[in-house]
C-alpha positions, 0 to 999 in steps of 0.5 A, a space after each residue: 308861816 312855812 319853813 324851807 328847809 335844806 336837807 340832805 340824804 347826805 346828812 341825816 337827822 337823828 338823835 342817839 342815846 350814849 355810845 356807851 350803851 349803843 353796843 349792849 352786853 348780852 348776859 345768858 344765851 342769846 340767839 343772834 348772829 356772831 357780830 351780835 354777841 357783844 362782851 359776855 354773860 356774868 356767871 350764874 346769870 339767867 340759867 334757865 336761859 341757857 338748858 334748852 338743847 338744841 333740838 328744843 330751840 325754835 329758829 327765828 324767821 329769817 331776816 326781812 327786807 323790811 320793818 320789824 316795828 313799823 315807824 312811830 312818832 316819839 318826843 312830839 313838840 310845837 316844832 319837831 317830832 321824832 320818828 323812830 323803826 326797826 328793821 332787821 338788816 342794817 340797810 339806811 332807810 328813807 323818810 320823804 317828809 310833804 309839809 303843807 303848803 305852795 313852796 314848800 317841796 318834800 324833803 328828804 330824811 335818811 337813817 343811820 341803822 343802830 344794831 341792838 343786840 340787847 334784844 336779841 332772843 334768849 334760847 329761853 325764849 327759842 325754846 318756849 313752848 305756849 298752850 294754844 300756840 304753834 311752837 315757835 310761831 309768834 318769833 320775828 328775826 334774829 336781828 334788831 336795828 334801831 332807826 331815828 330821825 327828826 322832823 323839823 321845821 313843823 308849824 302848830 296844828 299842820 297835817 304832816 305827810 310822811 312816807 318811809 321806806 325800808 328795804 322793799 317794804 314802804 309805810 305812809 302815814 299822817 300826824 298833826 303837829 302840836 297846837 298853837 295858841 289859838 287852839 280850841 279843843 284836845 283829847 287825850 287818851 291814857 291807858 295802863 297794863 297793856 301787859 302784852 305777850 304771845 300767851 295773851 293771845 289766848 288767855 282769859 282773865 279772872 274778872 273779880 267781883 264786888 262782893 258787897 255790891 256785885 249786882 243790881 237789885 233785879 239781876 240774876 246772878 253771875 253762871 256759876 261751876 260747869 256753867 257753859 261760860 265756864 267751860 268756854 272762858 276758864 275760871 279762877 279762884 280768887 280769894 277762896 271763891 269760884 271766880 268767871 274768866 273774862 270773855 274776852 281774851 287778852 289779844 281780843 282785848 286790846 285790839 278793841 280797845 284800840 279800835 275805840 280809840 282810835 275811833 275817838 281820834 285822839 291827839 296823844 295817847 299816854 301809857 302809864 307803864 306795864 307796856 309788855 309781860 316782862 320787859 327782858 322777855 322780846 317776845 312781849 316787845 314783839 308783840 307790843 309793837 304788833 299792835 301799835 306799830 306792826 301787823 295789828 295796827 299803826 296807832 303810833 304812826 299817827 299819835 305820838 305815845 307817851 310812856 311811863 316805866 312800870 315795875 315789868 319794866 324791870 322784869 325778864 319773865 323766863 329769863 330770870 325775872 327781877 334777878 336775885 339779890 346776887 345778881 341782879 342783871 335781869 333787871 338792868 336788862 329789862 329796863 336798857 330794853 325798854 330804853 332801846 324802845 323808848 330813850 328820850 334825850 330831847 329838850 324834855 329829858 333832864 338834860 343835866 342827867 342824861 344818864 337816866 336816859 330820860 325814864 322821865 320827862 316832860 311833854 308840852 302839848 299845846 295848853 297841856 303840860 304832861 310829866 312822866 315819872 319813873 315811880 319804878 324805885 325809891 329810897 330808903 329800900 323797903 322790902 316785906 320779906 326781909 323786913 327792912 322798913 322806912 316807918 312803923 307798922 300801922 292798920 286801919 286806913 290811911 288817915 292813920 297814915 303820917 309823915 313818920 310813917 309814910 313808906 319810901 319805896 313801891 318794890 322790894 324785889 331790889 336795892 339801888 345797890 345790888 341794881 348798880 352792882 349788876 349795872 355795872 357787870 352788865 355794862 362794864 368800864 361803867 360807874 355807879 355815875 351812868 346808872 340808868 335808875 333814878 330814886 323818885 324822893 325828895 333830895 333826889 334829882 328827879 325830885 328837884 327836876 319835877 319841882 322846877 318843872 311843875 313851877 315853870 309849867 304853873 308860871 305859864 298857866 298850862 294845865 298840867 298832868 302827871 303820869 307813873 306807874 305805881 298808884 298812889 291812891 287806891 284801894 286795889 290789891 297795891 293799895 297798902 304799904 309795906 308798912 301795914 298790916 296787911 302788907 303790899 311789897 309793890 305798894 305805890 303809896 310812897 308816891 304819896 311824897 309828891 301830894 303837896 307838890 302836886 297841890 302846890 303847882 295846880 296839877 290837875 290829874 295824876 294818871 297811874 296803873 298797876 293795880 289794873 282797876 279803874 279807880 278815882 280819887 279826889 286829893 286835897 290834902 290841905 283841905 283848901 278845896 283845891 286838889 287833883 284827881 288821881 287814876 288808876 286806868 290799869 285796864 287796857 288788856 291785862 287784869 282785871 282785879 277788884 278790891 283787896 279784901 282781907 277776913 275779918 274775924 267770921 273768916 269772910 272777905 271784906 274790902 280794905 278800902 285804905 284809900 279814904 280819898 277814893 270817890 268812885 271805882 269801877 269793881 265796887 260803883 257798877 253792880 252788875 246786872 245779869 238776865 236771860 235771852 235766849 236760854 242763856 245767862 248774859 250781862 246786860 250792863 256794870 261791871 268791871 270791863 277793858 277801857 280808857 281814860 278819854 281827857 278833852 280839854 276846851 278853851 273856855 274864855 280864859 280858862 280850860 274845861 277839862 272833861 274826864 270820861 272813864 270808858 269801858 269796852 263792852 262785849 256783846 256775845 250770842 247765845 253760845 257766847 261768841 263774841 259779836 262785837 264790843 260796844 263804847 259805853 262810859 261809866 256813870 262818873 263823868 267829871 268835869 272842871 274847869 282849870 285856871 292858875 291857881 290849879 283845881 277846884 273841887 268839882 261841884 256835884 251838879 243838879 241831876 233828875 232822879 231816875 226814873 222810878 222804872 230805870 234802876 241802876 244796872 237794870 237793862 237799857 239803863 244806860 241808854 234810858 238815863 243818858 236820854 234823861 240827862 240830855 233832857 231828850 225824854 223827861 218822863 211821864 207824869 208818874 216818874 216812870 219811862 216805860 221802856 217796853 212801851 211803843 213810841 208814837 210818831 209824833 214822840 219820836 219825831 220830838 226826840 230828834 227835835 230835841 236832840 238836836 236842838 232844832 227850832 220850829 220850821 216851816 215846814 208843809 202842813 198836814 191835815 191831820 196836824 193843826 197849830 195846836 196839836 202835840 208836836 206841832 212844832 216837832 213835826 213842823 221842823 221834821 218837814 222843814 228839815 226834810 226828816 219826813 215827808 208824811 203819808 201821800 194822802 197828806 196826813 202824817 200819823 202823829 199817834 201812830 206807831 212808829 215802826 223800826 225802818 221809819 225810826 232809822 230813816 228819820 234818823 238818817 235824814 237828821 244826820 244828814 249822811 249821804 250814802 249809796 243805796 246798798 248792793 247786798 242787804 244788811 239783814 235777810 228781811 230787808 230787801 235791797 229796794 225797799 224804802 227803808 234799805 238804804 238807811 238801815 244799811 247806814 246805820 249798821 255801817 255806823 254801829 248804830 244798830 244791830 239787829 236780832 239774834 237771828 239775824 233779823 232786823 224786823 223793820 215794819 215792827 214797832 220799835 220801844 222806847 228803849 231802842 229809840 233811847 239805844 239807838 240816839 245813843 248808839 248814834 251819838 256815841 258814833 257822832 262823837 267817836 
């Protein structure tokens, strides 16, 4: 059904936050127009703001006449979506909305421009110098204002036209309302710690590693002191130990990661906090927006993005970090910041506590029903400096862990009191009523609000997911309470409060950050072989942290590992597999790599099969270690359930081959040699082994494809060569049928034969069924643009199928392994799926 609708420019559609806080306080210095400078700084505030000189201060660029943040979707339902840019004059901008369907017509949308000077810059900011960068460079203007709109009228699973116009700059792009009933399939993608800011442009991570299973058996080890990895990427020391940086660096990081997601086609994309380096810090908002609504990419033009507050939520970076005891205005202003960005005051928000402004909320989508909570502060405070403590001090791991001494807090950089205090001061003739800052335990509003959600969601029979920040379940650098012997003060374990609740309403997973590992874990804490699985996914571009460790009495680092319910982690489950090419140290697989969390959800009769896939972005460097590309590969720890009313049952270990007695774990081609196995393309020889170096006959790799894609026997032209007993009989009798080959013109088709690398790719591409256009240039120097086998193998680099040699070469008349033929369907299936 169509909806008609009647609106006006005259009339905009819109949703605002309270007027109370539309005209923000400044506190410290901020670089913005007289008309911006609204109420004044507290005294002492945000010194360091203000001791900048003037000739140290870098101007903002002028304003534009266009988009500071390109649009992006927010609040998505079966029936609206709202639509949220900013610009840096207070010019109207336009939206011209194209529904699908006769009759319907555009309709016309207009802003009401909202200014917010809360994000102006500080002269903190104006004056930063960054290593690597231009002074000044990553500055946008001096102005900030907020436009929202609604969309109305959408009907389930419609493709939506949209385009704005701001100023003389216009942006045109597409979504796909919520499904309906009858929906089939979903993905989800969620991340964690995008952490982003200018210095990431530049910076490279320290990349920890196992120290109790750091490598596969037959690795080299890992370049060490004044290696050229070293030199080119930095190294660190972590815990006392010479540690590599990571190469790619933080900018690099998360724009691939994107473009794999963005690859997987998504239908939401949920961001489990730690959005930008320090929420009071604008240039990390800047440089957020630039890669999900600006010059880097327009993901959430298309995807709406679900976000959770994280504990840089609460803090300003230069701008006095999270404040002090006596004034703790840069947290107030770090987390209105983020409101500014991200208020949610829609149907999902707890409408009986507006003053939170929705730092937590509900999203249905479709079958899926997704909670975000605010995990940013709890009650009774806890603080390891001062040692104000809600339990008694344990050690051990946490099956010593009770209700008595279970920690109620995940930070103890401020109190409820001294944050309303400054609350106030920030934004005067306000009470401790309008505080934004919701306490996550029981007894509190966010807690019954939870409750009644989690109840109604069960009562509808959604499958239910829940986001926040701080990880309640891991054995990472936070993975201990303040409590404990070795203790953590942004701990997320008092989140553990909400375990029974989970369990109780069939919560299937629990997406969380903050320790910027990727870890999962297994919760049934009732032993009813009912739980959910718990994330960290805090992998997207920031850190990348293995275990904690802690000496023993030798004085060596050994893993903590509190977290008893953990089941695989990416730090201490992917050993990390090194050998030389090409003079050089390189990884070939394992280890801890940037990625995501891809959720796909199928209707299966009348419940809901939900496959969770960690995926990681793997960096592929020449022989000087420049980076060539990033390739999709998902670690060994797929998992897969099926959800029903009564809630999660415990995934069952499924029965899976052993591997081949040559094909180790994190031994190179790995991946794509276990992944032929398990989808049953190859089983092996008769003494266990793959042979991966081994050349592949024609007549075997035409029956790879055969398998691959489920073929059935055809009847395809005879070769003289091939009887109705032969090998492959039925293989190569599909191959003709389906036009895969045609054979040689003496009628023979070679099944014994090697089968060269250009043959491979052209049976390939007949398979897949692509259509393209003979290439103008060719793809590699040895392959000429008319030979027989160009236009396939420039598809398949098209496609990221192949690549190719370090030379540059292709070599497509050599034989080809049967670990490229593996590399190479997985590479095309990985694409297909993609």
């Amino acid at each position: 059904m169509h909806h008609r609708l009647t609106l006006s420019p005259s009339h905009p559609v819109r949703r605002t936050g309270f007027g109370l806080l539309a005209a923000a306080v400044l506190i410290g210095t901020v670089a913005a127009t007289p008309a911006a400078a609204v109420g004044t700084a507290p005294s002492g505030t945000l010194a360091a703001a203000t001791a900048a000189t003037q000739a140290e201060v870098s101007a903002p660029t002028p304003a534009g006449d266009g988009f500071r943040v390109l649009p992006y979707l927010m609040e998505p339902s079966a029936e609206s979506v709202d639509l949220v840019w900013f610009s840096e004059t207070d010019e109207p901008g336009s939206v011209v909305v194209d529904y699908p369907g006769e009759g319907t017509g555009p309709v016309s949308l207009t802003s009401s421009p909202e200014h917010q000077p809360l994000l102006g810059y500080t002269d903190a900011e104006l004056s930063q110098d960054i290593k690597g960068l231009e002074k000044g460079s990553w500055l946008k203007g001096a102005e900030n204002y907020k436009h929202r709109v609604t969309i109305p009228g959408l009907t389930p699973g419609a493709e939506i036209q949209y385009t704005v116009t701001q100023g003389a700059e216009t942006h045109e792009s597409t979504f796909t309302a919520g499904p309906g009933s009858d929906w089939d399939e979903l993905r989800i993608v969620a991340f964690s710690d995008t952490e982003t800011e200018p210095y990431g442009r530049t910076e490279h991570r320290e990349w920890e590693q196992s120290p109790v299973n750091g490598y596969t058996d037959d690795s080299l080890e890992r370049p060490g002191e004044g290696s050229a990895w070293a030199e080119k990427f930095g190294h660190a020391t972590r815990y006392g130990s010479f540690t590599l940086n990571y190469p790619l660096d933080q900018d690099t990081a998360l724009q691939e990661n994107l473009k794999h997601i963005e690859a997987a086609d998504p239908d939401l994309m949920l961001i489990a906090g730690d959005l930008a380096q320090g929420s009071g810090y604008q240039p990390a908002w800047d440089e957020f927006f630039g890669y999900f609504a600006g010059e880097n990419g327009d993901l959430a033009s298309r995807i709406p993005v679900l976000t959770a507050l994280g504990n840089w939520e609460t803090f300003a970076a230069i701008n006095g970090g999270y404040g002090t005891a006596e004034d703790q205005s840069p947290a107030v202003i770090s987390r209105n910041k983020y409101h500014s960005y991200f208020e949610r005051t829609g149907d999902g928000a707890d409408q009986d506590n507006q003053q939170y402004r929705g730092s937590y909320y509900r999203t249905d989508h479709g079958p899926v029903t997704i909670l975000t909570l605010d995990s940013t502060n709890g009650v009774p405070d806890e603080d390891t400096g001062t040692g104000e403590l809600s339990g008694e001090i344990f050690s051990g791991d946490d099956s010593n862990l009770t209700e008595e001494n279970l920690s109620t807090d995940t930070q103890g950089e401020f109190t409820v009191e001294s944050y309303t205090e400054a609350f106030k001061k920030v934004f005067p003739g306000t009470t401790d009523a309008d505080v934004d800052l919701p306490n996550f335990n029981e007894g509190t509003a966010q807690w019954a609000w939870a409750q009644e959600q989690l109840k109604d969601a069960q009562e509808k029979d959604q499958v239910v997911l829940v986001q926040f920040h701080h990880a309640a379940y891991s054995n990472g650098v936070h993975g201990t309470p303040p409590n404990h012997e070795h203790a953590d003060n942004q701990s997320g374990v008092a989140m553990r409060a909400y375990t029974p609740m989970f369990e109780e309403y069939g919560v299937s997973a629990v997406i969380s950050g903050h320790d910027e590992m990727f870890e999962r874990s297994w919760v049934d804490s009732d032993g009813d072989g009912k739980g959910f699985h718990s994330f960290d996914v805090g992998v997207a571009a920031d850190g990348l942290r293995g275990e904690q460790l802690a000496q023993n009495e030798e004085g060596d680092y050994e893993p903590i590992r509190f977290n008893t319910s953990s089941e695989w982690m990416a730090a201490a489950d992917a050993p990390e597999t090194w050998t030389e090419r090409d003079g050089v140290l390189q990884l070939e697989d394992g280890g801890l790599h940037y990625g995501h969390l891809q959720i796909d959800l199928k209707h299966v009769g009348e419940g809901t099969e939900v496959t969770l896939s960690p995926v990681y972005v793997f960096p592929e460097l020449d022989s000087e270690y420049n980076l060539v590309g990033t390739e999709r590969r998902v670690y060994d720890d797929v998992t897969t359930f099926t959800v029903d009313r009564d809630g999660t049952d415990e995934p069952a270990t499924p029965e899976q081959p052993v591997d081949f007695t040559d094909n180790a774990p994190g031994s190179q081609y790995y991946a794509p040699v276990r992944w032929l196995q398990l989808e049953g393309i190859s089983t092996g020889h008769a003494d266990g082994s793959y042979r991966k170096f081994d050349d592949i006959s024609r007549g075997e790799s035409v029956a790879f494809l055969y398998r691959y894609l489920d073929g059935t026997a055809g009847a395809g032209e005879d070769f003289s060569d091939v009887t109705d007993q032969a090998s492959f009989y039925d293989e190569i009798s599909w191959a003709t049928a389906e036009g895969v080959t045609t054979g040689y013109i003496d009628g023979t088709f070679r099944a014994a034969e090697d089968v060269t690398r250009g043959e491979f790719v052209s049976f390939l591409y007949r398979a897949s069924g692509a259509e393209t256009t003979a290439p103008e240039e060719p793809a590699f120097p040895d392959v000429d643009v008319n030979s027989a086998h160009a236009e396939a193998i420039a598809w398949a680099t098209s496609q990221g199928v192949v690549n190719g040699y370090q030379d540059d070469k292709f070599r497509p008349h050599e034989p080809i392994h049967r670990a490229e033929v593996a590399t190479v369907l997985s590479h095309f299936d990985a694409a297909a799926t993609e």
